[in-house]
Legacy VTK file of the C-alpha trace (Angstrom):
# vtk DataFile Version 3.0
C-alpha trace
ASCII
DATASET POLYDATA
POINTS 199 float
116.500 80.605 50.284
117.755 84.450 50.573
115.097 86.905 51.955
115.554 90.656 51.332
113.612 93.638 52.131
113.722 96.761 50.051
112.052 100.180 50.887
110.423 102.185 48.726
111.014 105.973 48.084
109.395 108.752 50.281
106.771 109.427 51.360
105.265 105.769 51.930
108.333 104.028 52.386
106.317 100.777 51.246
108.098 97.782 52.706
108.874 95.248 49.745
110.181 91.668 49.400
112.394 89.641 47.587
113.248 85.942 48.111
115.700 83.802 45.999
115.304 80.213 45.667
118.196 78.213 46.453
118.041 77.276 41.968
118.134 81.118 41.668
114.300 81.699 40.872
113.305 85.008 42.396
109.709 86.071 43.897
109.100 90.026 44.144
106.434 90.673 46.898
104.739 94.163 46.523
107.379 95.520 44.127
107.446 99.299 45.284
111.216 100.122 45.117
113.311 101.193 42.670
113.901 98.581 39.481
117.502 99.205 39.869
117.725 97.929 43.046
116.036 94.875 42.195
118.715 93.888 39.743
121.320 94.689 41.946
120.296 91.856 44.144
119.359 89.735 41.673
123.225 90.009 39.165
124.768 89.830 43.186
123.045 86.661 44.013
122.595 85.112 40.584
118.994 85.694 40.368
116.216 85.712 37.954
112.967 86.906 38.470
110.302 84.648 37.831
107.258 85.576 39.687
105.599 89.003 41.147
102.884 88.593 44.106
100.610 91.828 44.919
99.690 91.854 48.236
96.708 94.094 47.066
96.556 97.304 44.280
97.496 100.107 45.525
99.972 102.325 43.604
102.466 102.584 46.614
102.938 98.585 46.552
102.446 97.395 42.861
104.735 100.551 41.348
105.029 99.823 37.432
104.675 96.091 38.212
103.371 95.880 35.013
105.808 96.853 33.335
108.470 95.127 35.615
106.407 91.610 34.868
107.137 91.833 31.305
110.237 93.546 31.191
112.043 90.518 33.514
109.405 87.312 32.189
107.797 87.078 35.685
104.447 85.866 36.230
101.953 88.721 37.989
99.530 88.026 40.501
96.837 90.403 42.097
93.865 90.019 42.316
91.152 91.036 39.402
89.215 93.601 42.266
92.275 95.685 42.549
93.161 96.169 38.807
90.986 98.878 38.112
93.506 101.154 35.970
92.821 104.104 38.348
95.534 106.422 39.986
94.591 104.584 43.135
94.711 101.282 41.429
96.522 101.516 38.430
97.075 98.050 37.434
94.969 96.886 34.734
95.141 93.364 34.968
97.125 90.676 35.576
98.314 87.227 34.928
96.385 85.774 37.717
94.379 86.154 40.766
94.572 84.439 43.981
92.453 81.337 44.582
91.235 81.450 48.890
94.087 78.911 50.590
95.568 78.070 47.108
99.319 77.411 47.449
101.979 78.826 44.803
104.864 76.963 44.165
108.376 78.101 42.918
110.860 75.566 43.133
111.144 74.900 47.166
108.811 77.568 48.184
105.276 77.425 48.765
103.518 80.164 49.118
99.635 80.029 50.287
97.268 82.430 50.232
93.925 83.954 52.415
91.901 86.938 51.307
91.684 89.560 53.299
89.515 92.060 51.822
89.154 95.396 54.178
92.095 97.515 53.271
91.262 96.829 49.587
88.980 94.526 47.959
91.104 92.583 46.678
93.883 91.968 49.505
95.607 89.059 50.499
98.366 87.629 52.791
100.862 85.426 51.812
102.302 82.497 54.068
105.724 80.967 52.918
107.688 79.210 55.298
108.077 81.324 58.150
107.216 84.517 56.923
103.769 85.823 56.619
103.332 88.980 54.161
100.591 91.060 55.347
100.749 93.783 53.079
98.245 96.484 54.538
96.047 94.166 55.917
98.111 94.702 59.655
100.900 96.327 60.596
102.717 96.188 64.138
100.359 98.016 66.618
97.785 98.939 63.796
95.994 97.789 60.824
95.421 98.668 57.582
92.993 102.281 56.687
89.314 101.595 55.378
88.571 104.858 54.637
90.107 104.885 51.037
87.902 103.804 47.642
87.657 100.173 47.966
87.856 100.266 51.749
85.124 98.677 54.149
85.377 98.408 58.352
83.430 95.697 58.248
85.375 93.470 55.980
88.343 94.391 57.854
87.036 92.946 60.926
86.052 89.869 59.825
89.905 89.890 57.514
91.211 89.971 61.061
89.216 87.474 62.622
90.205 85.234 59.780
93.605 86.177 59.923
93.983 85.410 63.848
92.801 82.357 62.737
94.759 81.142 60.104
97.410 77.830 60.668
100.780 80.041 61.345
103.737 78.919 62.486
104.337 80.431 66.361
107.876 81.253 65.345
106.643 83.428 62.202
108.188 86.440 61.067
105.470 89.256 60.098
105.689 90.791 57.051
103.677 94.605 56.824
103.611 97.054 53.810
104.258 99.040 56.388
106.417 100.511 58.828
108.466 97.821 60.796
109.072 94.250 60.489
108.338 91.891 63.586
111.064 89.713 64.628
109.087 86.977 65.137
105.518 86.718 65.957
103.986 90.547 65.830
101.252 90.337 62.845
102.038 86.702 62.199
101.539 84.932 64.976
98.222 86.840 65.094
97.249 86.143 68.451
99.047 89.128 69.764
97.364 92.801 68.576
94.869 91.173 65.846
92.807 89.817 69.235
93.712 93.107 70.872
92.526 95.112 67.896
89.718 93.270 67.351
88.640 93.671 71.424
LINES 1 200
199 0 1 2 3 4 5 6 7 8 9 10 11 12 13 14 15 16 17 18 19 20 21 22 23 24 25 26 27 28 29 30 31 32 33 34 35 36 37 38 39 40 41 42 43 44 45 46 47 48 49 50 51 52 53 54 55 56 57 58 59 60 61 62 63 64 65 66 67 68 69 70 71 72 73 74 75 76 77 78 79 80 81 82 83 84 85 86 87 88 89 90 91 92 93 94 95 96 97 98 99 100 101 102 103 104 105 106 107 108 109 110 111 112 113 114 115 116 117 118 119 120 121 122 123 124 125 126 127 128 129 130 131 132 133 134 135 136 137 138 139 140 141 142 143 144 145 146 147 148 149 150 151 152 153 154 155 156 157 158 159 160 161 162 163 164 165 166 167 168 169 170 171 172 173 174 175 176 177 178 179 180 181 182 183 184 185 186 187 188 189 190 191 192 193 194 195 196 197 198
């Protein structure tokens, strides 16, 4: 597998994801950059996008995933609570939600899945092998705002107590929306600020 990450345009700067299977099936994780840079990767690295995964709806993280999903064939997942077809949410639906601890498979990968409502509705992180995408849910030294339509504090706590919680590898590699990346451990190996934040 080849993991990239790809940062959106100003003034979020959303942190987004692609991985390539080693059969050249690619997995977009919060698609927020640019579509050209995208298929840059992909024609380098002999790519072809076959599946989108929404961390949760906001417009910095799904872009015009949309129309990205149909425009390269790839399947779209978020979840139903965060396709509203606002400007906050704009998706309108999607090929599928998330299913609590379901795992997605493409090729070699697995990728399972936790809701974490609290941010938005419907957000999730996303576990495949050692790298755990948080979206908004936690970044390094923070976590995600509840103040925004859709938000709720107390959901958010309990998100985190499931999240420091959940069966990740020690040596994971944390994944926010966010800001920066941990090396290994930060938001994934939760034990670390979730426990601190939720103190």
């Amino acid at each position: 597998m080849k993991a990239f990450q790809l940062v959106g345009r100003a003034p979020f700067y959303t942190n987004s994801f692609l991985l390539i299977t080693d059969a050249g099936n690619a997995v977009g994780i919060d698609p927020a950059a640019g579509v050209q840079e995208y298929d840059r990767i992909l024609k380098e690295h002999g790519g072809k996008l076959s599946l989108i995964l929404c961390t949760h709806g906001h417009y910095d993280h799904v872009g015009r995933a949309g129309v990205r999903s149909r425009g390269w064939g790839a399947k779209l997942y978020c979840e139903p609570a965060d396709c509203q077809g606002t400007q906050l949410l704009p998706l309108k639906g999607s090929d599928s939600g998330y299913e609590e601890g379901e795992v997605i498979p493409r090729d070699g990968l697995r990728f399972t899945v936790w809701h974490t409502p609290g941010h938005t509705e419907g957000s999730v992180v996303l576990l495949c092998e050692n790298y755990l995408f948080v979206g908004d849910t936690v970044f390094q030294g923070s976590i995600g705002r509840t103040d925004l339509a859709g938000g709720d504090s107390r959901k958010m706590d309990e998100s985190l107590r499931t999240c420091a919680a959940l069966p990740v590898p020690a040596q994971a590699h944390g994944r926010p929306g966010h800001g920066a990346v941990s090396p290994r451990g930060a938001e994934a190996g939760p034990k670390l600020y979730i426990t601190h934040a939720l103190s």
